[in-house]
N, C-alpha and C positions, 0 to 999 in steps of 0.2 A: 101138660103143656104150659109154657112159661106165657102169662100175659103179656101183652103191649105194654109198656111203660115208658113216660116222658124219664131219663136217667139223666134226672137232675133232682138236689133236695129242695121241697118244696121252701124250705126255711130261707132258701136262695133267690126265692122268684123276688121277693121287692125289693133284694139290690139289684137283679138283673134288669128287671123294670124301668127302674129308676135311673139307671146308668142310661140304658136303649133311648128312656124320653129326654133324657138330657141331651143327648148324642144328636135325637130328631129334633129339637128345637134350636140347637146350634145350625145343622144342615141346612134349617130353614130361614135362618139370619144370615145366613152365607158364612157365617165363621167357619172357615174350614179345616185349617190347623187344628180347634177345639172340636170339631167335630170329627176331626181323625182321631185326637186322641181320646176322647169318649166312646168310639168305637172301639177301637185298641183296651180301654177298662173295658168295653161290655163284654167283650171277646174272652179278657183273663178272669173275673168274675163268673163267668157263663163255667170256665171251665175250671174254675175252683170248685168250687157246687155241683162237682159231677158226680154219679151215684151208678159206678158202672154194673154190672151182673158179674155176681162173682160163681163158682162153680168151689161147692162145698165140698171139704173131708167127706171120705162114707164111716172114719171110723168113729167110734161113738164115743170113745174114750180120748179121743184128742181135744184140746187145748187151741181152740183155733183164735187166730191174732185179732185182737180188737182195733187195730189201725192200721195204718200203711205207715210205711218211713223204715225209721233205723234204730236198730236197739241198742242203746247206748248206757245199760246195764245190766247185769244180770248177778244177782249179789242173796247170801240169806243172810237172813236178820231176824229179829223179835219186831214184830207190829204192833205197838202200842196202840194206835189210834181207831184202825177200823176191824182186825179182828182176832187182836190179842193174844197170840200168836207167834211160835214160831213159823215164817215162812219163807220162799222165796220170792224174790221180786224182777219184774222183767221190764224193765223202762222203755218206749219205745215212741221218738221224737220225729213226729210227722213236719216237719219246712211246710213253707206255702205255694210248690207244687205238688204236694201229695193230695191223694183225695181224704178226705177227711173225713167223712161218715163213720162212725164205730158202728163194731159190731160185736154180740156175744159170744163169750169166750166157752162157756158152759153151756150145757142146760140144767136149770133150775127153776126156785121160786125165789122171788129179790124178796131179801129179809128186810133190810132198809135201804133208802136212797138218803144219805147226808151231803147238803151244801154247804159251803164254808166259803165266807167272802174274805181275801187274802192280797197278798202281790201279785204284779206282775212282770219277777223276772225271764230275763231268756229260759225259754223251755228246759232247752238243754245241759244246765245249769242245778248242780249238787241244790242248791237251795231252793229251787222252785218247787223239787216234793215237799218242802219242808214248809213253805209259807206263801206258795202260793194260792188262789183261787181256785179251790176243784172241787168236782161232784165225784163222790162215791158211793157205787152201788155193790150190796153187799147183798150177797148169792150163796141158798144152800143149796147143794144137790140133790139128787132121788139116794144117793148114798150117806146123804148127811156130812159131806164134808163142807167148807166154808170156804171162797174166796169173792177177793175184793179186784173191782174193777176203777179204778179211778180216772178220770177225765181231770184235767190240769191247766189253766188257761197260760198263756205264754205271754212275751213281750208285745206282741200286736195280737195277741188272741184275748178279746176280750168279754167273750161271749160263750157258755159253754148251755148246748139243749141236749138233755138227759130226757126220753120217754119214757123209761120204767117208774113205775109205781110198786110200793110194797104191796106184797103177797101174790102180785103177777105172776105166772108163769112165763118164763122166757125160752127161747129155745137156741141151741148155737149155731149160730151165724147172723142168725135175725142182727138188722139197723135195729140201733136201740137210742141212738144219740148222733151229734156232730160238735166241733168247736170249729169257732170261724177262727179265719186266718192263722195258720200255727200255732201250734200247742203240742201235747202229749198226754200217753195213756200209761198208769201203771197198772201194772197186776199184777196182785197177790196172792200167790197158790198158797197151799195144806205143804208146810218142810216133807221133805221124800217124793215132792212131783218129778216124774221124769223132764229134763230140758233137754229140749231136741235143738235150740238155738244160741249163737254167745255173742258178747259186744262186735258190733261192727257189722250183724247180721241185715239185710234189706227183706223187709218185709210185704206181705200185703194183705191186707184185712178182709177174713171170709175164709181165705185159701192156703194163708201158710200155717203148719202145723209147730205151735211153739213149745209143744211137748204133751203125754200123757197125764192122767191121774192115774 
């Protein structure tokens, strides 16, 4: 049976806070305007930070999406940087009404978690995989194959929280991260992954299947 839970990320509570006390201390000077629109942020804030119950793939072999939004690549290539490699790559640009929590794409053990402090262009943007600000977490399987997960901070995404730690055991779908305000996730499969998705797909994190290994 599923617990109770408040579905929101905790990472969320002290801008929600903060916004809420701002909001009561206008209300109580009588500024009303400022206190409407301080309500108005608590409200979009509150439901930025939503962290809804997602209903998992049963198959064990799928590839399940690590964000919500729109994929706005799907390209192979050689991966020089996180697992040297040819592989395929699946870009996928979460706006700032998606929810935004990631989640695991695999299961596995994280071999490394790499941060890399960078730019901050538009997400959606050829050059933001290339220089921007992202955390990459890099996963082998129970089969021993490799793939990278990478989180990407965006033009008003300026915060990116990764919880995997190396040698952890992760499982997929498990939250493992979030980036505030917009941003994007790539990931990098094993060349010969099945894609079950192509540009211009809408996605959502947990439940849609973005192809096999």
């Amino acid at each position: 049976m599923k617990k109770p839970e408040i579905p929101i990320a905790r990472e969320g509570l002290p801008f929600i806070l903060f916004c809420a006390f701002a909001t009561l201390i206008c209300a109580v000077l009588g500024y009303s305007i400022a206190a409407l629109l301080g309500l108005l942020v608590t409200f979009f804030v509150t439901w930025f930070f939503r962290d809804p119950f997602r209903i998992l793939p049963v198959d064990k072999k799928a590839i399940i999406c690590p964000a919500d939004g729109k994929v706005i690549a799907v390209r192979e290539m050689f991966d020089e940087r996180f697992l040297q490699q040819d592989v395929v790559r699946i870009s996928i640009f979460m706006n700032v009404f998606n929810v935004h929590v990631n989640r695991v794409p695999f299961s596995g053990t994280v071999e490394r978690v790499l941060f890399k402090p960078g730019m901050f262009y538009a997400a959606d943007k050829h050059q933001a995989a290339l220089h921007n600000e992202y955390c990459a977490m890099i996963v082998t399987t129970a089969s021993q194959q490799r793939y990278a997960a990478v989180q990407i901070a965006g033009l008003i995404a300026r915060r990116i929280v990764c919880w995997a730690e190396p040698g952890g055991r992760i499982e997929g779908g498990q939250r493992y991260g979030l980036i505030r305000f917009g941003s994007r996730v790539d990931l990098y499969l094993p060349k010969g992954t099945e894609v079950t998705v192509r540009e211009g797909s809408k996605v959502r994190a947990g439940e849609t299947v973005l192809g096999r290994m």
